[in-house]
ROKOL-787769 format. One line per field, with one value per residue: residue number from 1; z negated, x, y negated of N, C-alpha, C, O in turn; chain. Coordinates in pm, whole numbers. Each point is the difference from the previous one (the first is absolute). Layout:
// ROKOL-787769
nr c(NUM:...)
n.Z c(Z:...)
n.X c(X:...)
n.Y c(Y:...)
ca.Z c(Z:...)
ca.X c(X:...)
ca.Y c(Y:...)
c.Z c(Z:...)
c.X c(X:...)
c.Y c(Y:...)
o.Z c(Z:...)
o.X c(X:...)
o.Y c(Y:...)
kette c(A:...)
END
This chain:
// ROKOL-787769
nr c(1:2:3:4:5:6:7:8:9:10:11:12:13:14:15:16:17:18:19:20:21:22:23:24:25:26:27:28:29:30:31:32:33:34:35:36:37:38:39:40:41:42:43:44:45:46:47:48:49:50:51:52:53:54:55:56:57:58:59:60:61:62:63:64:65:66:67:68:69:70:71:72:73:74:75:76:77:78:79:80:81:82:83:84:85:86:87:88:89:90:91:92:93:94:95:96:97:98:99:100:101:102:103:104:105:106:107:108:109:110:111:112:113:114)
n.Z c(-4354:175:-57:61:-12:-155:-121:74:-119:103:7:-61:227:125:96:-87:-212:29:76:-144:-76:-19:24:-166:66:43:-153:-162:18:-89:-183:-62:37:-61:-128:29:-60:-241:14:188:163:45:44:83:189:46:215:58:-34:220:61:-150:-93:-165:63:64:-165:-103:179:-125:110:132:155:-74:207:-22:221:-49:126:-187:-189:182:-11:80:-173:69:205:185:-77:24:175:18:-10:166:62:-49:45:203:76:-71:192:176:45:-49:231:140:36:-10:203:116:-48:204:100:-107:16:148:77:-242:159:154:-169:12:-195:197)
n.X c(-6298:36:-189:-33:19:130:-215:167:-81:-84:244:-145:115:129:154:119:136:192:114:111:187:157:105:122:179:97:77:193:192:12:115:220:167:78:144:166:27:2:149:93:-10:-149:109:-228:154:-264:28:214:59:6:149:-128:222:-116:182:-33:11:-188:26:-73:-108:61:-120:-178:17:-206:-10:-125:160:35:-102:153:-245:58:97:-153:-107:-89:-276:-176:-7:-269:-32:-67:-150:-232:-134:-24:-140:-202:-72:-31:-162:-242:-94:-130:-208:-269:-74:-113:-232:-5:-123:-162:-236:-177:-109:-37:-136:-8:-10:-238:50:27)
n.Y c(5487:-114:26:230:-185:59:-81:-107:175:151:-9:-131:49:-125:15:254:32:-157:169:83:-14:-60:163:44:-110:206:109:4:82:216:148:-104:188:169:2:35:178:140:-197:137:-174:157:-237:98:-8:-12:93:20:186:191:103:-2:3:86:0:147:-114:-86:-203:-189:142:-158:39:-31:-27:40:23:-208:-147:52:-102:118:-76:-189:18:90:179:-140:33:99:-126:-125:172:93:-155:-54:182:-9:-158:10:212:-66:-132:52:62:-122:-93:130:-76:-183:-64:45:-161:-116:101:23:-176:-45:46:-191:-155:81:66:-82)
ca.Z c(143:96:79:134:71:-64:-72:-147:-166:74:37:179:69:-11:124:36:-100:78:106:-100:-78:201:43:-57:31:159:-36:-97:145:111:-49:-3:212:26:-104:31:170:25:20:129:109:150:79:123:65:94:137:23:-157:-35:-87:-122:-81:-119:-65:-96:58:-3:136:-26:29:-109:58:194:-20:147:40:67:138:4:-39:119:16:141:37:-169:0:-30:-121:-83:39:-40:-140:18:57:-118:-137:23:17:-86:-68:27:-71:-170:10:37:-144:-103:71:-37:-107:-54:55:-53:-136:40:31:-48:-23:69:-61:-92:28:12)
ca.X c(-10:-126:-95:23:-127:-76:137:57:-111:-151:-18:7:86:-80:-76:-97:-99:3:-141:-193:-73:1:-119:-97:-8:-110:-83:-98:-40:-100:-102:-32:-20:-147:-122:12:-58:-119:-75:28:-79:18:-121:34:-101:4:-140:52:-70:-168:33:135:47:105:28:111:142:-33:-76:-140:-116:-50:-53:-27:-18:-45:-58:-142:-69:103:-100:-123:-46:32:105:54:152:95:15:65:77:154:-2:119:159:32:0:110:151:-6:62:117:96:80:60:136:64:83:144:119:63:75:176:43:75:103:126:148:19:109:121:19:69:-98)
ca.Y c(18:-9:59:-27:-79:-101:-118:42:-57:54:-105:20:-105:-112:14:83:-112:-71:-2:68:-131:-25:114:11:-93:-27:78:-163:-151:55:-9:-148:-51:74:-53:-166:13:25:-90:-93:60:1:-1:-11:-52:68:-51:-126:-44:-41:89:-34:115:-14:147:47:56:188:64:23:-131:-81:-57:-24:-156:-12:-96:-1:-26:122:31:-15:170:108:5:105:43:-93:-51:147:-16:-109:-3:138:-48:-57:87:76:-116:-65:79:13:-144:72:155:-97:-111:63:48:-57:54:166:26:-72:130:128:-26:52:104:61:58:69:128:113)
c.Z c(40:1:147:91:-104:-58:-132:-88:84:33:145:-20:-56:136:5:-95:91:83:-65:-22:165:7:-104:-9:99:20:-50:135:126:-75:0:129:16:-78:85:168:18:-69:73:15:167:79:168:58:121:47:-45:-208:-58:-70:-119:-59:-93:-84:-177:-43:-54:71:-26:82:-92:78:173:16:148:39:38:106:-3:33:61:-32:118:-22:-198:14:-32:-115:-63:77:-80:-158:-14:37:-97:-111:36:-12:-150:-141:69:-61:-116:0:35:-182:-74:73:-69:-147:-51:91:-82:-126:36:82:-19:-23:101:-31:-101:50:11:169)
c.X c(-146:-55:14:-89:-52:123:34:-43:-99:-5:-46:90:-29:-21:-171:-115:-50:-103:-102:-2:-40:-166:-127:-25:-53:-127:-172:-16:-72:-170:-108:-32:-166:-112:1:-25:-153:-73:5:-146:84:-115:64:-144:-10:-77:61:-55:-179:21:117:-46:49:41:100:155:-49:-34:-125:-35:-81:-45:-38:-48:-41:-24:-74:30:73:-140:-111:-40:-8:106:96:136:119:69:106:161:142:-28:76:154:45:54:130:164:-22:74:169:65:2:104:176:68:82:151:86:61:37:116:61:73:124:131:115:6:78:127:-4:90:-124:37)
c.Y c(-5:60:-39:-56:-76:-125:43:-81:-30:-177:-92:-118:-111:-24:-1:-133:-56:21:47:-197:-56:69:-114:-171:-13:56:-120:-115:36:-34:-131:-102:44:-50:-191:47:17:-98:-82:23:-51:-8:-7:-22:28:-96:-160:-49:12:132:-12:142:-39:129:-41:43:149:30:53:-147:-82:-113:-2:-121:-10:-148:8:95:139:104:50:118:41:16:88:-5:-101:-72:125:44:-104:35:90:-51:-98:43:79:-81:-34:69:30:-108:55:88:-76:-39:168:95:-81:10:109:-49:-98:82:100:-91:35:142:73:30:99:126:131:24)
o.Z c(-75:53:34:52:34:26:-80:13:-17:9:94:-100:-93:2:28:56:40:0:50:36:50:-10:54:-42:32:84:47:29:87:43:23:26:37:42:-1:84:94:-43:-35:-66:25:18:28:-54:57:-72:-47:-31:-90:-80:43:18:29:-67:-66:78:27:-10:44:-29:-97:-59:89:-108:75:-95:59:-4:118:94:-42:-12:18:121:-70:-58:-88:-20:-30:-65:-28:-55:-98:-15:-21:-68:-97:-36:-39:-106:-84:-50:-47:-90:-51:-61:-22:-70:-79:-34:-120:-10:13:-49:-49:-8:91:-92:-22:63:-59:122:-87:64)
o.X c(-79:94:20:-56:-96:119:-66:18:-7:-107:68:-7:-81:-120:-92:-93:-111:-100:-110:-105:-109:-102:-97:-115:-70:-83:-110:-96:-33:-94:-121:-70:-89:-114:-106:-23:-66:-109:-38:-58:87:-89:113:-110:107:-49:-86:-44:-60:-94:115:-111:95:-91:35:51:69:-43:-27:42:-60:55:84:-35:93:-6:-10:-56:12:-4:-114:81:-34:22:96:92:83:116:118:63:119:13:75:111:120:83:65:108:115:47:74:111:114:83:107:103:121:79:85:114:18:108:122:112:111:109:75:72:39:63:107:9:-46:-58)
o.Y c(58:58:-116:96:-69:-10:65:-122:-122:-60:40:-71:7:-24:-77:-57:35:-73:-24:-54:25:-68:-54:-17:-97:-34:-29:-71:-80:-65:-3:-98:-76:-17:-63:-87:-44:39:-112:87:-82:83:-41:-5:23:-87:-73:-111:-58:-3:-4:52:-72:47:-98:80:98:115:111:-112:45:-92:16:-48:-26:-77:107:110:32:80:-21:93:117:1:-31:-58:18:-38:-14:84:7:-110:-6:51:-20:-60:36:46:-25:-43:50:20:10:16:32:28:14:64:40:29:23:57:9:-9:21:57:37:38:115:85:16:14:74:88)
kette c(A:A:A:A:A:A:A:A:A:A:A:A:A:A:A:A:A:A:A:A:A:A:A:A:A:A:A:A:A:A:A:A:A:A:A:A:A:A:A:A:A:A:A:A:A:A:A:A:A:A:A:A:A:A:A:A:A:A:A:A:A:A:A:A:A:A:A:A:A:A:A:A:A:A:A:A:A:A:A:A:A:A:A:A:A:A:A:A:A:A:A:A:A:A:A:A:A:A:A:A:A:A:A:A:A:A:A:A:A:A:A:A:A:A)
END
């Protein structure tokens, strides 16, 4: 006879197998999604292309790329403006790419029993 709340011979379901191998197959394809994300880069661009951004899928910056005429010392703020707007979209397109791939992972997980 059972023990009460547990399986009989400390066995789990096969169900239950079933989803630890599930769990842990997804587990290895997140890992691998991520490692192959954090060698994307993401570039964007600001002031019609006189500002470019290139980031990382680790969302580290890794390049700025100005144009001459972007380039006015009367005028800082503007420059420091579009590099901010550069650096910011350049990082939402990594932050976009690594969403998706967690919805690409976690997808089938609406049918789990929880």
């Amino acid at each position: 006879m059972a023990k009460r709340g547990g399986f009989p011979g400390g066995a789990m379901p096969g169900n239950m197998t079933n989803l630890m191998k599930q769990a842990q197959r997804m587990q290895r394809q997140m890992e691998e999604g991520q490692k192959e994300l954090e060698t994307k880069e993401f570039t964007a661009s600001a002031g019609g292309g006189a500002v470019e951004a290139t980031v990382s899928g680790k969302k580290e910056l890794l390049k700025v790329t100005l144009s001459q005429e972007v380039v006015d010392p009367e005028d800082v703020e503007m420059l420091q403006d579009l590099i901010v707007a550069a650096v910011n979209e350049a990082l939402r397109g990594a932050e976009e790419a690594s969403n998706e791939l967690m919805g690409k992972m976690t997808g089938g997980l609406g049918g789990l029993p929880f």
